[in-house]
N, C-alpha and C positions, 0 to 999 in steps of 0.2 A: 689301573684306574685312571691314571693321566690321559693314557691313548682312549679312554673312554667318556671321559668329558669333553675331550676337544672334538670328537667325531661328533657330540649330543649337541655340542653349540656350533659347529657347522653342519649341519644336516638342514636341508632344503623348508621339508615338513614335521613341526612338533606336533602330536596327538598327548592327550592325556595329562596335561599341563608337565611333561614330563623333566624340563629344566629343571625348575623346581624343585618337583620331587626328587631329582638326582642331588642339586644343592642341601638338601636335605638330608636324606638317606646316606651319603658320604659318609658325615661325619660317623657315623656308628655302623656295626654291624651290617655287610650284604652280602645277601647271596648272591650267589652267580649270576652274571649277566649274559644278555642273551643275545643272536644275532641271525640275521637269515639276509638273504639274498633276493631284492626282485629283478628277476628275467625275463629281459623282453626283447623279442626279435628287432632288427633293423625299419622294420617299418611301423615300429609301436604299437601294433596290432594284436599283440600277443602277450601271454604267459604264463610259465612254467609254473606249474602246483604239483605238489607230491602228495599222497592218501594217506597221512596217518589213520591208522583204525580205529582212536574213538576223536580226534580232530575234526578229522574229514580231510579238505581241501586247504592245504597252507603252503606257501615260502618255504622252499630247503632250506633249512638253520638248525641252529640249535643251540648248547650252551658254548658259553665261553669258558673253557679252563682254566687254571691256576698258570699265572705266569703268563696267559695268550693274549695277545692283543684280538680287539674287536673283530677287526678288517680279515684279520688271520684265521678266527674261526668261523668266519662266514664265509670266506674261499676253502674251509676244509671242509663244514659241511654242503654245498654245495658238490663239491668232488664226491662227498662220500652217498651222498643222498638221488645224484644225477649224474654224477661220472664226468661232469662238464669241469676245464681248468681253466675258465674266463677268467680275464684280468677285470677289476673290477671299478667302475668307473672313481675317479680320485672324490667327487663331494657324495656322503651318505646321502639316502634318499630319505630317510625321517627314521626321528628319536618317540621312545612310546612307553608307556608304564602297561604293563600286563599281568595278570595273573593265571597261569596256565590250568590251573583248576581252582574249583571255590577253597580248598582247603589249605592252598599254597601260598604263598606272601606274594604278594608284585614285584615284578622284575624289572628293571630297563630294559630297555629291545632297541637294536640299532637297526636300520634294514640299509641293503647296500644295493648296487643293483649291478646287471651284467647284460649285455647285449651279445646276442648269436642268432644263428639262421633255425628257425624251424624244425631244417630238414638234419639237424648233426645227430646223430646216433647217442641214446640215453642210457642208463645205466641206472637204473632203482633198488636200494635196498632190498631183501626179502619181505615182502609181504607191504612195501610203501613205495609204488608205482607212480615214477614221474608221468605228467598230461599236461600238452600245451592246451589253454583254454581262449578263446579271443575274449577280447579286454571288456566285447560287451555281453558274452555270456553270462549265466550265475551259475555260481557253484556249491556245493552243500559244505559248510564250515561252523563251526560252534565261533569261527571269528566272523562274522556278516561281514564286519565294517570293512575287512581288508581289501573288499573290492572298491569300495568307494576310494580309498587311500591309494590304494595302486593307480587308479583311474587319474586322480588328481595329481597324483608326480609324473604320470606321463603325459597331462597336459599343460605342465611345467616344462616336460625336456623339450616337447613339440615347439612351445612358444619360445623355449630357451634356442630352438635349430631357427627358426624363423625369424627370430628378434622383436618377435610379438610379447606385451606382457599379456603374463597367464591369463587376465579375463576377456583378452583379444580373441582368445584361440576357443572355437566353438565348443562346445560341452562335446560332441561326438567326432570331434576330429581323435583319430589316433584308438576311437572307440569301437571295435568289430567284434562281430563274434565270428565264429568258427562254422565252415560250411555242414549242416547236419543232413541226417537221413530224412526221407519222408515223411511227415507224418512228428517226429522228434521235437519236443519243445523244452527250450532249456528249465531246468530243475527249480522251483521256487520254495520247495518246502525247506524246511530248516531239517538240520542234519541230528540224527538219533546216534548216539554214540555208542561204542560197545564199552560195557563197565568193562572200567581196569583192572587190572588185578595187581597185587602187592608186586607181583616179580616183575610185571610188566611196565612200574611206575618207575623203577630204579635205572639210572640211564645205561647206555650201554659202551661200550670202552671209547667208541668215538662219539659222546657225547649226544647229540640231537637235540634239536628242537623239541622233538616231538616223542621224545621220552621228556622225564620230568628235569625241569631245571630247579634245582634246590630251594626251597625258602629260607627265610632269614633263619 
């Protein structure tokens, strides 16, 4: 829990008044806390999303185990989720309170982030297929907001490489989408989940985001 406060009070962006609610939530019973990875190519133009089946579009992550540090299980689910063993940059990208379904309690969420090229050979789960997406496409997610949030720490790190403060750096610098086919318009409707099913809520030996992270 120590390695998990101090990555919440250094992390770039807080969402969710989530300090707080960590201040809080400490003192008593929590569930597991949670952790993913944002990945984005060298020229901030991109990133990496995984398809859970009733998610949609999220960050490889997932829970934090007994006894794991933060950092540690957002470098395993990444490995396990994308095959990728990026080193992961030393300051978190933001702290967050979430609830992964309506029936679940809220969790902290730490996101980390990792830099790589495009072009490295990926490795997805059965059935939860990594896709790099550019930063200004949309994607279908029961979380909207992760796009806006990813958008905003990468015109943190742009102005942080430039020495610009972040309201220096244009709203679409570092913001692309991704070359499409003909005729192709990126997706705006909101994403239709497939019901879970009891077997399918219960995590699996490596954890995931995108199985269920336990409630209180």
């Amino acid at each position: 829990m120590d390695a998990a406060i101090a990555d919440a009070r250094l992390a770039v962006l807080e969402f969710d008044d989530a300090r707080a609610w960590l201040d809080r939530a400490r003192h008593g019973p929590m569930g597991p806390l949670a952790a993913e990875v944002w990945v984005t190519d060298p020229s901030l133009k991109h990133v990496l999303l995984v398809r859970h089946r009733w998610r949609g579009w999220v960050p490889p992550g997932g829970k934090v185990e007994p006894g794991e540090m933060p950092r540690a299980a957002a470098s395993r689910e990444l490995a396990e989720e994308t095959g990728l063993r990026n080193e992961l940059l030393p300051t978190p990208a933001a702290v967050s309170v979430r609830s992964y379904r309506a029936d679940w309690s809220p969790t902290l969420g730490l996101s980390y982030v990792a830099i790589t090229d495009c072009d490295v050979p990926l490795r997805g789960q059965t059935g939860q297929p990594p896709k790099w997406f550019g930063l200004g496409d949309e994607w279908e997610s029961v979380f909207p907001e992760d796009r806006e949030r990813i958008q905003m720490y990468v015109r943190h790190l742009s102005a942080e490489r430039s020495g610009q403060a972040d309201d220096e750096v244009p709203l679409n610098e570092g913001v692309h989408s991704m070359p499409k086919h003909e005729g192709q318009k990126p997706s705006s409707k909101p994403f239709t989940p497939e019901k879970p099913t009891p077997d399918g809520d219960r995590p699996n030996p490596g954890g995931g985001q995108h199985e269920k992270p336990q409630g209180k």
